[in-house]
C-alpha positions in Angstrom: -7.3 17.8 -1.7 -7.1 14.1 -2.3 -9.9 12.5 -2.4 -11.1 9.6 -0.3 -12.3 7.1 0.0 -10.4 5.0 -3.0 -10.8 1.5 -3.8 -8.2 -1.0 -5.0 -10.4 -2.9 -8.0 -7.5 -5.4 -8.9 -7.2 -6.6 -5.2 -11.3 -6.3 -5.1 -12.0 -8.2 -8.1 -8.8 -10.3 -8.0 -8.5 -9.4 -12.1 -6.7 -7.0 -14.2 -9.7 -5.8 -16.2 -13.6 -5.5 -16.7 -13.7 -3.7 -13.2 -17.2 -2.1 -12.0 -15.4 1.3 -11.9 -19.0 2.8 -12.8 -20.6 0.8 -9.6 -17.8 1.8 -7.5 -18.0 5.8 -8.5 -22.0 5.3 -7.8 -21.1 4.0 -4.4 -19.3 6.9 -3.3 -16.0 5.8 -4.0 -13.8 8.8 -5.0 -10.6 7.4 -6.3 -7.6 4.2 -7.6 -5.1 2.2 -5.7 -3.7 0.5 -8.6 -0.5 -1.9 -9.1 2.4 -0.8 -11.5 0.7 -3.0 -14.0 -2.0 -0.8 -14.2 -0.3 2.7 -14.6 1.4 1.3 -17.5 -0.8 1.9 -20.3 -3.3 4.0 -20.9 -6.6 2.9 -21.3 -7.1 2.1 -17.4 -5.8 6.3 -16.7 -8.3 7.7 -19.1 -11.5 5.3 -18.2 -10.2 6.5 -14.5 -10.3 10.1 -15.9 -13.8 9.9 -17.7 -15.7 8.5 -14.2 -13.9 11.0 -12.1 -12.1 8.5 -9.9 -8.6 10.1 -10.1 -5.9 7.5 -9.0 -4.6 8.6 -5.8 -2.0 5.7 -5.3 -0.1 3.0 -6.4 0.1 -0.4 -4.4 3.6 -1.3 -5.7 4.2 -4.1 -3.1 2.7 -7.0 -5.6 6.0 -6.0 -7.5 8.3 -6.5 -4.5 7.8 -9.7 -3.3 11.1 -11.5 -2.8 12.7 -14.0 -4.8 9.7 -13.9 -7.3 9.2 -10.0 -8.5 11.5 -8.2 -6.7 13.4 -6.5 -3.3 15.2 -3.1 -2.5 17.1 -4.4 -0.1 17.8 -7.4 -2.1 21.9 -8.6 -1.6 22.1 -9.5 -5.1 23.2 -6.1 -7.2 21.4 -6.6 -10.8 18.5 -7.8 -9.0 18.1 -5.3 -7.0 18.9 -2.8 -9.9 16.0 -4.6 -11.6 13.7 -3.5 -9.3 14.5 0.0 -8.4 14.9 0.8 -12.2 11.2 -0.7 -12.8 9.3 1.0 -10.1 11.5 4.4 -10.9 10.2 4.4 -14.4 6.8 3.9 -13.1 7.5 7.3 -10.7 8.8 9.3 -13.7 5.0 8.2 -15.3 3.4 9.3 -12.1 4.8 12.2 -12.4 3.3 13.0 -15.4 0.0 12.0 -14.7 -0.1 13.1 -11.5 -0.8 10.6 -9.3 0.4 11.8 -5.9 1.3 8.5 -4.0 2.9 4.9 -4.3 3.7 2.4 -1.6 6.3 0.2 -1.0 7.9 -2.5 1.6 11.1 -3.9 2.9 11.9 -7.1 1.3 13.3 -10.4 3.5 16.8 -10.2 4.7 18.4 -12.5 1.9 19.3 -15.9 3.7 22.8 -16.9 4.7 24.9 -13.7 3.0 23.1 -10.6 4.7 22.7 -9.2 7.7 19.8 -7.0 9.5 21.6 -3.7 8.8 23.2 -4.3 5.7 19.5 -5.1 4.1 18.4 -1.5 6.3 21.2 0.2 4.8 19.8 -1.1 0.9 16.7 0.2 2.2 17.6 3.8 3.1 19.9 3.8 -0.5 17.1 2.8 -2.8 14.4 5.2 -1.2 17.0 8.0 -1.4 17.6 7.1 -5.2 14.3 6.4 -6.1 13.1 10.0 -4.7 15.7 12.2 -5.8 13.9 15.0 -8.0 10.1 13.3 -7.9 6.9 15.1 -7.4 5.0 11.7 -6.2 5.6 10.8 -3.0 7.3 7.1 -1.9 5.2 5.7 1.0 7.3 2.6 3.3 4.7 0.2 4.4 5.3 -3.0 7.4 4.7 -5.7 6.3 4.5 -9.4 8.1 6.9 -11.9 8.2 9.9 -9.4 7.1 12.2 -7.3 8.8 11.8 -4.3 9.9 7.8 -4.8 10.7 7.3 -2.2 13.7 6.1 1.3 12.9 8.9 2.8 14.9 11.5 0.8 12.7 10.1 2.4 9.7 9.6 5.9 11.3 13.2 5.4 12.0 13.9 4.3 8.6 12.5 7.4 7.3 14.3 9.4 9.4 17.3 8.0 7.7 16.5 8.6 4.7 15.5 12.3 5.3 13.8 13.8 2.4 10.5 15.2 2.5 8.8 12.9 -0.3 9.5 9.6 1.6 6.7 9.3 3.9 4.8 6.1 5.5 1.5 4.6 4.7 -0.3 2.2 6.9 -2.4 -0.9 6.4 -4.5 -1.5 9.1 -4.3 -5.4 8.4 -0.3 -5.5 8.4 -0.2 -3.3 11.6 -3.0 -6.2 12.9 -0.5 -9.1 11.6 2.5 -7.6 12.8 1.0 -7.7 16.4 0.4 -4.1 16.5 -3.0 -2.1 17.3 -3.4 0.1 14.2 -4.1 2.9 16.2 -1.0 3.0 18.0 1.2 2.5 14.9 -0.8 6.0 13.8 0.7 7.3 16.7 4.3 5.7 15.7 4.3 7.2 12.6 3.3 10.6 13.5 3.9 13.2 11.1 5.6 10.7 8.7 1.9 8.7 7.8 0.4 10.0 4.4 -1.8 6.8 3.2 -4.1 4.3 5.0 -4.7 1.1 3.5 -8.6 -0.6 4.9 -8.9 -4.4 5.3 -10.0 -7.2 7.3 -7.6 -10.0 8.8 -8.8 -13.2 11.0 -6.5 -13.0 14.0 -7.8 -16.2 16.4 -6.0 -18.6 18.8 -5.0 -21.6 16.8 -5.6 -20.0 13.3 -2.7 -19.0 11.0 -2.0 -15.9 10.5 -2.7 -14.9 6.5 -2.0 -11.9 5.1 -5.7 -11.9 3.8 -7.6 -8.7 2.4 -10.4 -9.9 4.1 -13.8 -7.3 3.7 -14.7 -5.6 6.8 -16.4 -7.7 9.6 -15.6 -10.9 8.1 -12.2 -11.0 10.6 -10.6 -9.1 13.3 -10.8 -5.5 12.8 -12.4 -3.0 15.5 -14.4 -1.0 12.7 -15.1 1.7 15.2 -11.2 1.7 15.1 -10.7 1.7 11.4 -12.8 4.9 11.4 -11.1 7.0 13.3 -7.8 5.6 12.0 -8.9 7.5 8.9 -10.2 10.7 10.2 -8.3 13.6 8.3 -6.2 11.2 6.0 -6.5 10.1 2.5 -7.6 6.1 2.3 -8.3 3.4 0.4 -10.4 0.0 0.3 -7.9 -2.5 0.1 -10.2 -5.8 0.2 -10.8 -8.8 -1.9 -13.9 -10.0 -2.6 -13.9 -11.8 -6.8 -17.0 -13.3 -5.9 -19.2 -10.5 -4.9 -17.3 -7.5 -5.2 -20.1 -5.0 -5.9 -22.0 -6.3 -2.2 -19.1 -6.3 -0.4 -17.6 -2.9 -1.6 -20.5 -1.5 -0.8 -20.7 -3.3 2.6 -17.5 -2.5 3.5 -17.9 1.1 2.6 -21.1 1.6 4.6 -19.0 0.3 7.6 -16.8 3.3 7.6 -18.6 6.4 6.4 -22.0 5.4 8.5 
């Protein structure tokens, strides 16, 4: 069984160490979203390990963002080689550990020298390569303001790439910026979702959209929603709050499980 709810401390704190892992475990929190960063040492796995908050996930989106960490359907070959080698040495250390889940997104149709389908057909490859022979299961993600942002065009996606340990995981605040209710892109993804990703996004006439990690009831979100978007799934708290992240984790949390 894996546990839930998890909490994301990196994206909480906005800092790569001297998280409240203690607090959060106090809270109720029951497990890790954490970046590839994270995962690749050891001290952050075995403080993880000592508090009983096993990581359940990791977020590996912060290392696909075009032209600055990386792409899988990026039109440039070494580049793109970059990135699946990277994030398919962090699977073969997930595999070891354990950890059961990691997410990732389509990157931006490359300007000028790529079509739609060719970036798709990246897409399907890497997945395919990047899952051969793992344990941990690969989890495509929408995400605003690239291509292929509906939940049926990753469902389809999926169904391309036809193996059983590329699955989808949802954040509720993408599905909100991609002009989507979340609970109908739970119904999209069907039997493909695995992973829900909890956050807040401001979504108002005349306001930008920002792909914000906003902590619940400080934008958008139907929290009623959110809850039973999460009913029989694993989850985490994806929200960012460096500030006051002990209040609002445990704000946020209270919103769902009350």
């Amino acid at each position: 069984m894996i546990p839930s709810p998890s909490i994301n401390p990196s994206v909480l704190t906005e800092a790569t160490c001297g998280w409240p892992l203690e607090e959060l475990s106090e809270m109720g929190y029951r497990g890790l979203e954490l970046t590839p960063a994270d995962v690749r040492g050891t001290s952050v796995l075995n403080l993880a390990t000592e508090l009983d908050l096993p990581v359940v996930c990791v977020n590996a989106i912060p290392s696909l963002i075009p032209y600055l960490t990386g792409s899988l359907n990026d039109a440039v070959a070494w580049r793109r080689r970059e990135t699946i080698d990277g994030l398919s040495n962090i699977l073969s250390r997930m595999d070891q550990e354990g950890i059961p889940f990691m997410v990732v997104a389509p990157g931006r149709v490359a300007q000028n020298y790529q079509t739609r389908e060719e970036a798709r057909q990246l897409l399907v490859s890497a997945l395919r390569e990047m899952a051969s022979g793992r344990s941990s299961e690969i989890l495509l993600e929408s995400m605003p303001f690239r291509p292929f942002d509906s939940s049926s065009e990753i469902r389809a996606i999926l169904q391309d790439v036809g193996l059983p340990n590329v699955g989808a995981a949802l954040d509720a605040g993408h599905a909100m910026l991609c002009g989507e209710d979340p609970e109908e892109s739970v119904k999209a993804l069907g039997a493909d979702l695995s992973y829900i990703q909890i956050r807040d996004v401001v979504l108002r006439p005349g306001r930008p959209l920002l792909d914000h990690h906003l902590p619940l009831g400080s934008g958008s979100a139907d929290i009623a929603k959110l809850k039973r978007l999460v009913s029989g799934l694993p989850w985490s708290m994806c929200i960012s709050a460096p500030r006051s992240p002990l209040r609002e984790a445990r704000r946020s949390l209270d919103s769902m499980i009350q």
